[in-house]
C-alpha positions as CSV (number, residue, x, y, z in Angstrom):
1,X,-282.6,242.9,-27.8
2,X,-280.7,246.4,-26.7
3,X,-277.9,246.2,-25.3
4,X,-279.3,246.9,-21.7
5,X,-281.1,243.6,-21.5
6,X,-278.2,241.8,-23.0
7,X,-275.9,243.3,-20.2
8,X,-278.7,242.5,-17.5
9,X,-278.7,238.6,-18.6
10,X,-275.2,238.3,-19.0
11,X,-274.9,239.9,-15.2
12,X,-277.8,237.0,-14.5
13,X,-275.8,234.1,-16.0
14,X,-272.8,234.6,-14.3
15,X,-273.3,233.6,-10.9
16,X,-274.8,230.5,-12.1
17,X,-271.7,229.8,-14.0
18,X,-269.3,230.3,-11.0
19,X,-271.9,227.8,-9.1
20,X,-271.5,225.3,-11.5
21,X,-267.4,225.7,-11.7
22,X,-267.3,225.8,-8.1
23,X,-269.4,222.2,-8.0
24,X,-266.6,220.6,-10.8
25,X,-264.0,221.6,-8.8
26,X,-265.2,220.2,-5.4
27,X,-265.9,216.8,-7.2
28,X,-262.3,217.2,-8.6
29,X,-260.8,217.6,-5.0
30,X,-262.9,215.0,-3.9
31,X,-262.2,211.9,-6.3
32,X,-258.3,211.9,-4.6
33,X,-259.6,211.3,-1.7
34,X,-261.7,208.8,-2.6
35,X,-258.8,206.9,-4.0
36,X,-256.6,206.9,-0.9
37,X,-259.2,206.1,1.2
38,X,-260.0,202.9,-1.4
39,X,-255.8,202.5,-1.2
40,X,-255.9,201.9,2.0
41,X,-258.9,199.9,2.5
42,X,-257.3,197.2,0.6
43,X,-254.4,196.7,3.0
44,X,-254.8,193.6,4.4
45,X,-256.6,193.7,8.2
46,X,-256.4,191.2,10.4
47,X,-259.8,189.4,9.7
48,X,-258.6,188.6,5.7
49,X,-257.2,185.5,6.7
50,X,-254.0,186.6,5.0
51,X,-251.4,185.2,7.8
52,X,-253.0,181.7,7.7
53,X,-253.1,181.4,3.9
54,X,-249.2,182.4,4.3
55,X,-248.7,179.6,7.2
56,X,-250.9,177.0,4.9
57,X,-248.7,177.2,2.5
58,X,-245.2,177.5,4.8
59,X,-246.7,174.1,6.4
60,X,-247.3,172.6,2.7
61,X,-243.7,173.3,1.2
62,X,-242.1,171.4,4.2
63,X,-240.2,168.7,2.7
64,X,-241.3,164.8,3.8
65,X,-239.1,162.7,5.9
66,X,-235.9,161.3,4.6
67,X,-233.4,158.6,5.3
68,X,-230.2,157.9,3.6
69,X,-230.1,155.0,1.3
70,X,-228.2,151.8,2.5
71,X,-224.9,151.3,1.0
72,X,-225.2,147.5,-0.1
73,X,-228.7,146.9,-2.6
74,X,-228.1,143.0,-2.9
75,X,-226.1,140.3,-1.3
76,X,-224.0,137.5,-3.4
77,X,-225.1,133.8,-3.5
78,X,-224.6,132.2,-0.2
79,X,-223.2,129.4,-1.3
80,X,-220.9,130.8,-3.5
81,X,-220.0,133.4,-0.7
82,X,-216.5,131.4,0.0
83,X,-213.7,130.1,-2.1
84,X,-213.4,126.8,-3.4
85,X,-209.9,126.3,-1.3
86,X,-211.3,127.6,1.7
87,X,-214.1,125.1,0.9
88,X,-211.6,122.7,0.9
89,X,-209.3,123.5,3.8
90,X,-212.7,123.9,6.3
91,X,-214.8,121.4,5.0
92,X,-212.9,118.7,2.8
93,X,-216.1,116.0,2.6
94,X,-218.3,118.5,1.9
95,X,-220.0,117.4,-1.5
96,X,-221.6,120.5,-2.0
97,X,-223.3,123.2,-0.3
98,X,-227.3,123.2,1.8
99,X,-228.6,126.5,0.5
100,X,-230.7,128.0,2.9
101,X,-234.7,128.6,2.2
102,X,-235.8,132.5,1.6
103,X,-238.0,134.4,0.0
104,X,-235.3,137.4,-0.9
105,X,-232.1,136.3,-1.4
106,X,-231.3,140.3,-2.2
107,X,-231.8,140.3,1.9
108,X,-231.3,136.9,3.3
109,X,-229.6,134.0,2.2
110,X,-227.7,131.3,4.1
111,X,-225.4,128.1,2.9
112,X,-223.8,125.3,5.0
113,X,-221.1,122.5,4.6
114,X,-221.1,119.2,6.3
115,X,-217.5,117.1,6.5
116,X,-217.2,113.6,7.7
117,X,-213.4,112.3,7.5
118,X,-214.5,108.9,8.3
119,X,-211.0,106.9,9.0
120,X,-213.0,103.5,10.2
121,X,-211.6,102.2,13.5
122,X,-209.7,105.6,14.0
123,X,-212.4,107.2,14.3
124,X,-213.3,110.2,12.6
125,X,-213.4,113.8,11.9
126,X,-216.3,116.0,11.6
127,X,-216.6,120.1,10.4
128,X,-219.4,121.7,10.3
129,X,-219.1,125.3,7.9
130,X,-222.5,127.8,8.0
131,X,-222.4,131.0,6.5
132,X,-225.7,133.7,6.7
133,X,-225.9,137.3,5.5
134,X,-228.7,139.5,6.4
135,X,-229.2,143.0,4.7
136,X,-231.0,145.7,6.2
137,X,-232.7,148.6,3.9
138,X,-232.8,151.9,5.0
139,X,-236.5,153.3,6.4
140,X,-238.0,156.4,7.0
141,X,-239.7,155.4,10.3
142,X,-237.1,152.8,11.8
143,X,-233.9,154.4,10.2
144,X,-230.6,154.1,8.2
145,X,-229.8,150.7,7.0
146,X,-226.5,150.6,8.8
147,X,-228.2,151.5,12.2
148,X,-230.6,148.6,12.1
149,X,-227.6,146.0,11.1
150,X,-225.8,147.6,14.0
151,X,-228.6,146.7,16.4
152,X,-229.2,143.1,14.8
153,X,-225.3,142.8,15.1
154,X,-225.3,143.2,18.5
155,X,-228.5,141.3,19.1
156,X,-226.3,138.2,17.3
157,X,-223.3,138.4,19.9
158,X,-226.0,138.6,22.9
159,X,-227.6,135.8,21.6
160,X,-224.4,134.0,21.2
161,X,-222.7,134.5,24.5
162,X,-225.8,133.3,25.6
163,X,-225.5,129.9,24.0
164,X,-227.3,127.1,26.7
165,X,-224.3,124.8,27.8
166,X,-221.7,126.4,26.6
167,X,-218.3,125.5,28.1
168,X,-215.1,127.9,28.5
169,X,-216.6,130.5,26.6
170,X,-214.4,133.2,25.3
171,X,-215.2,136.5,23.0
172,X,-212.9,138.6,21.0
173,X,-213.2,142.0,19.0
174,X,-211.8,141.1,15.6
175,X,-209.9,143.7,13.7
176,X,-209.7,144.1,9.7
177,X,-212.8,142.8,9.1
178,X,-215.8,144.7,8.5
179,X,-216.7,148.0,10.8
180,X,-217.1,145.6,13.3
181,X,-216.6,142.0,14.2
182,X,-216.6,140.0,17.2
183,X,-215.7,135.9,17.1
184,X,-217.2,133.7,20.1
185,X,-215.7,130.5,20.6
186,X,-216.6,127.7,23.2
187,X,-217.2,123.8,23.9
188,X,-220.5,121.6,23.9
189,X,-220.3,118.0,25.0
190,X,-222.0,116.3,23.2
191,X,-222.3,112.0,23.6
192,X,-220.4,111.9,20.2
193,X,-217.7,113.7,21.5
194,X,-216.5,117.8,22.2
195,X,-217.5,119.7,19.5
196,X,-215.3,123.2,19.2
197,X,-217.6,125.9,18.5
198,X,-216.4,129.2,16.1
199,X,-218.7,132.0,15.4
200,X,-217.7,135.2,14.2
201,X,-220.3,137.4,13.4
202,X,-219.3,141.2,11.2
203,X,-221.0,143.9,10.2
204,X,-220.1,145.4,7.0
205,X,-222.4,148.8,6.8
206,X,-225.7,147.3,6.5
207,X,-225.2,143.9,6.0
208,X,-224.4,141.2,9.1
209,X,-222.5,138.7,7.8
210,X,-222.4,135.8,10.4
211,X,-220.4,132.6,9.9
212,X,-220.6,129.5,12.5
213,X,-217.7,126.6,12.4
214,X,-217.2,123.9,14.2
215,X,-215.4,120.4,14.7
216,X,-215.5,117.4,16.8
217,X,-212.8,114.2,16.9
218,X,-215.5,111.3,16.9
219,X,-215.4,107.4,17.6
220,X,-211.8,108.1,19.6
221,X,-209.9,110.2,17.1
222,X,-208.8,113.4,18.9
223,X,-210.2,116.8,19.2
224,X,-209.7,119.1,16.8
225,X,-207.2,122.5,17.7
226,X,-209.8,125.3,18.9
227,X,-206.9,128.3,18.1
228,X,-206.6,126.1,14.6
229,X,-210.4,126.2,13.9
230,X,-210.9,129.8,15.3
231,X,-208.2,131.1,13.1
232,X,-209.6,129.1,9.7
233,X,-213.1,131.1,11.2
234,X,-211.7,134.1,10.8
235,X,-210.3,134.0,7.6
236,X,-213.6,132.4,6.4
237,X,-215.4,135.4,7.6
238,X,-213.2,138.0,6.0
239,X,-213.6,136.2,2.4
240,X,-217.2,135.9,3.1
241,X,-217.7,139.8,3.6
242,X,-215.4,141.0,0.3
243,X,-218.3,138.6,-1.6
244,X,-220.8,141.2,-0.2
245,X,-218.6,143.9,-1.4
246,X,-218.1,142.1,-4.9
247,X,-221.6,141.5,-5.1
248,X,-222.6,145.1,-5.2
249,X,-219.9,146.3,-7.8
250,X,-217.2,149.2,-7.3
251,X,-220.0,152.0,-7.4
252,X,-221.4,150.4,-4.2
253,X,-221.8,153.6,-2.0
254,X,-219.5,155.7,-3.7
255,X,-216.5,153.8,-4.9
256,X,-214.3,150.9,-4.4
257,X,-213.3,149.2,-1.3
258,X,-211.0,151.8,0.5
259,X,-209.6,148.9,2.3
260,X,-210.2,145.2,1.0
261,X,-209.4,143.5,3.8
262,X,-212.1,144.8,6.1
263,X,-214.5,145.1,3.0
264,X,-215.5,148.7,3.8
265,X,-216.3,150.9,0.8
266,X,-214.9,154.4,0.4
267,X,-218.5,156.1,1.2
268,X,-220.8,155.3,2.5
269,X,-232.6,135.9,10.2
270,X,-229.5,134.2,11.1
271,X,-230.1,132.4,14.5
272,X,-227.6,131.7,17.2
273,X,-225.9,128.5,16.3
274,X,-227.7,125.5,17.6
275,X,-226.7,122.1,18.2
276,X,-229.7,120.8,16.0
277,X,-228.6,123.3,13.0
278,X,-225.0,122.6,12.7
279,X,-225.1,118.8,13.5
280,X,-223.8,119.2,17.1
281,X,-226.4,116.9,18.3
């Protein structure tokens, strides 16, 4: 080949070289583009659903409904609930103690004492001793343990000041015992005789501890004292709520008693009496 018809193809092959650089480079400039415009396709729109997968899983993580736990898990044996000297001083003929029927003595139990002093043409002298504790637990939908004792509590003193036939009645706040305690005393005449009716009714966090005494003179012998009777009440109902304390150990709530004689720790059905239940008939 001379040198003229190389020089001629080499003059041909050119142009078609720079055609072909020139496409390489385009396709270079274009890929970038391509890229951003794939970058922000991606960003989420408002059709991906995005926000309500976000709000799906906000609405899953929120935590269920809680309540604090009650501060007393069991309750002691209601017939053991008082001393045997108390037993002695309130009820002195008492043999032994009527436990109450329940299915869960953990949340309801229930002991009484008859006395008869029979002193023949003298007449006689009749106590009648009732103790009942109720326990509430705490529940998500009706509430803290302690609130729902607080409502029974004061569902028991209604009920109470309430009692049909009730003579002179007279109720009291009673301090020292419990978080709260109120005692209710009054007469029923009965054909036997006046019978002196004591009821003081606590709550001790979420446990109502309510304990009924009472005491007639019958066949002629006199009436008992009702200051006498409502004091021996109240000392009966203290003892009876530090058994609910006991019961549930020093790590009830979160310690020991911070003050024994109310039976409060550091931290956290009975019936109205009735003259058929307690012998006042």
């Amino acid at each position: 080949m001379s040198e003229g018809t190389m020089q001629r193809r080499a003059q041909r092959e050119q142009p078609e070289r720079a055609k072909r650089l020139t496409r390489v480079l385009v396709c270079a400039a274009a890929v970038p583009v391509m890229l951003v415009a794939t970058g922000c396709s991606s960003d989420s729109g408002p059709d991906d659903g995005g926000g309500d997968k976000a709000a799906s899983a906000s609405a899953s993580a929120s935590p269920s409904p809680t309540v604090q736990a009650a501060a007393y898990r069991t309750l002691p044996e209601a017939c053991r609930a008082l001393s045997k000297k108390t037993l002695e001083d309130l009820a002195p003929k008492a043999k032994s103690g009527k436990e109450g029927s329940s299915d869960d003595v953990a949340s309801r139990a229930s002991c009484s004492w008859s006395s008869l002093d029979n002193n023949g043409v003298k007449g006689s002298q009749f106590r009648w001793l009732n103790v009942s504790l109720l326990r509430f637990e705490s529940d998500t939908t009706r509430g803290p343990g302690d609130k729902l004792a607080q409502e029974y509590y004061d569902k028991q003193v209604r009920e109470i000041r309430a009692t049909p036939g009730a003579k002179g009645l007279n109720a009291q706040a009673v301090t020292g015992t419990g978080d709260e305690a109120t005692a209710v005393r009054y007469d029923l005449k009965k054909k036997e005789g006046t019978f002196k009716q004591q009821t003081v009714v606590v709550r001790v966090e979420n446990v109502v501890v309510t304990l009924d005494y009472n005491g007639a003179g019958l066949a002629g012998d006199k009436t008992p004292d009702a200051a006498t009777l409502l004091a021996d009440a109240k000392k009966a109902a203290k003892e009876a709520v530090l058994s609910v304390t006991r019961a549930n150990g020093p790590a009830a709530a979160s310690g020991s008693p911070s003050d024994p004689a109310s039976g409060r720790p550091s931290a956290p059905a009975s019936k109205a009496p009735s003259a058929s239940a307690s012998g006042k008939s």
